[in-house]
C-alpha positions as CSV (number, residue, x, y, z in Angstrom):
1,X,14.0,-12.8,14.2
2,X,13.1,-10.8,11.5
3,X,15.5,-8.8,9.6
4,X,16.3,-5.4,9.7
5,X,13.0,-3.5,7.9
6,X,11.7,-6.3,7.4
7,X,9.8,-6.4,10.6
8,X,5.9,-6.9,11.1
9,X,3.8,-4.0,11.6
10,X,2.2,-3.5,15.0
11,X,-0.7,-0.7,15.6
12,X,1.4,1.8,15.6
13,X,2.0,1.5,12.2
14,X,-1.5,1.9,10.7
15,X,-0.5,5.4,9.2
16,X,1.6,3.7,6.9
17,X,-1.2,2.3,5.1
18,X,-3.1,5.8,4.6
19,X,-3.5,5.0,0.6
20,X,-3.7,1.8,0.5
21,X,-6.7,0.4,-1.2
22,X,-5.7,-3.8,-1.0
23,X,-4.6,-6.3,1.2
24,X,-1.7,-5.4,3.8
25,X,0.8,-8.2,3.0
26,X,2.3,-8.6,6.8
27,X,-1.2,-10.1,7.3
28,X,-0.3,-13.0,4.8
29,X,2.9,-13.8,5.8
30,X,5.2,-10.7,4.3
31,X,6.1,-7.8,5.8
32,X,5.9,-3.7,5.6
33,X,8.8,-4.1,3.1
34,X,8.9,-7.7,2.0
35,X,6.7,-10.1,-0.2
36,X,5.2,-13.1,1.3
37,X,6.8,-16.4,0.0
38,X,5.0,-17.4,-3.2
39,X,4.8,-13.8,-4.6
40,X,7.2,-11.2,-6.7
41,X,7.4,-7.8,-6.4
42,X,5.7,-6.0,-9.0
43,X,8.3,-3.5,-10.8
44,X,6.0,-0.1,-10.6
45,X,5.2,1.8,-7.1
46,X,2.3,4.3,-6.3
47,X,3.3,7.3,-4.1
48,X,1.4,8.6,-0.8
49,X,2.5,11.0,1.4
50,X,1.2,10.0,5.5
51,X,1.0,11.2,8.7
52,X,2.9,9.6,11.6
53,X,1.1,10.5,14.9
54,X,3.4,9.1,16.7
55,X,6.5,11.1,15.9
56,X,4.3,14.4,13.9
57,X,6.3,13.5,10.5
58,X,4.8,13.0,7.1
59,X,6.6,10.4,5.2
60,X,6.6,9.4,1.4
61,X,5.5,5.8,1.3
62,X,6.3,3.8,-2.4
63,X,3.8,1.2,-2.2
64,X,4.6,-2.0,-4.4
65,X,1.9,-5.1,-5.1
66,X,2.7,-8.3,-4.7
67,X,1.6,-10.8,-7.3
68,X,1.4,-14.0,-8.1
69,X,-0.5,-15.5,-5.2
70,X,-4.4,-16.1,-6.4
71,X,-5.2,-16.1,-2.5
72,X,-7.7,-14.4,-0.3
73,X,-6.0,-11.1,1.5
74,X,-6.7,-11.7,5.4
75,X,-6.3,-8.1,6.0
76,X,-8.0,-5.7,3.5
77,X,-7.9,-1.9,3.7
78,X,-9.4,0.2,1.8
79,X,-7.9,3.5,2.8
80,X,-8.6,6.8,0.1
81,X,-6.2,9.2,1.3
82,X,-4.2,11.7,-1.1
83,X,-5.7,9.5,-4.2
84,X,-6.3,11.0,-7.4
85,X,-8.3,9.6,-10.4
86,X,-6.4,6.9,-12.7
87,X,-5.4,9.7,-15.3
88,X,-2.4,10.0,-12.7
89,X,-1.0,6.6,-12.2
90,X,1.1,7.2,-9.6
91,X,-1.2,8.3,-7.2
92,X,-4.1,6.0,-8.2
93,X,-4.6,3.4,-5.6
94,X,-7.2,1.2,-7.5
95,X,-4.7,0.5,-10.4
96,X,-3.6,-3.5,-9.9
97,X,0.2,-2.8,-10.1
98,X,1.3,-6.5,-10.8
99,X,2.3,-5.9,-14.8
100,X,5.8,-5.9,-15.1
101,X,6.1,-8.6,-12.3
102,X,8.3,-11.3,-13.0
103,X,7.8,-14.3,-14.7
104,X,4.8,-12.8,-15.5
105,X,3.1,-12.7,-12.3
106,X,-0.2,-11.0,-12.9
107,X,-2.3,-12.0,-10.2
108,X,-2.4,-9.2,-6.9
109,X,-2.0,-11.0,-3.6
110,X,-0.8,-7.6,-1.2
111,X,1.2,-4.5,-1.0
112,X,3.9,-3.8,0.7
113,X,4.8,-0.2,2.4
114,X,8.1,1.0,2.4
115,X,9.2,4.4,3.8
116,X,11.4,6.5,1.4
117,X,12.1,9.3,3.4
118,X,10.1,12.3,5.0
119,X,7.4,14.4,3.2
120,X,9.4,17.5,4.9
């Protein structure tokens, strides 16, 4: 069993890749809020803000890479939403994330998508 927010994402949870523009790492053995083994976190997030259909809440999603792993993604997305150009880091979706990941982890294998609260 997994554990608490740690779970795997089912269909209902495509909204909470809205910005992602990578591999989803609960495709390659991760999570919506954990690395797959192999990886580290990297230490910087992006910011999106995405629509929920389910429940009509927008909710602040800090996506984090995970690096390390020089491996194929199995499921790429390539999602554009809320994106702005790279002269605003933190909602630029084609920056690799991985500097600052330990042990010097450079290499992007997924990211991750936490929720930090509603958009309101």
């Amino acid at each position: 069993m997994a554990a608490a927010g740690s779970r795997t994402s089912s269909p209902r949870d495509y909204w909470r890749h809205c910005s992602i523009d990578g591999n989803i790492c609960d495709c390659s053995g991760g999570s919506l809020t954990n690395c797959p083994p192999g990886t580290k976190l990297a230490t910087a997030s992006w910011v999106a803000s995405c629509y929920n259909p389910t429940d009509g809440q927008s909710y602040l999603i800090a996506y984090r890479d995970c690096c390390g792993a020089n491996q194929p993604g199995r499921c790429p997305c390539l999602n554009t939403e809320g994106e702005l150009p790279v002269y605003r880091p933190e909602f630029a979706n084609d920056i690799i994330w991985c500097f600052g990941a330990e042990d010097d982890a450079m290499t992007y294998h997924c990211t991750i998508s936490p929720i930090v609260g509603k958009a309101s």
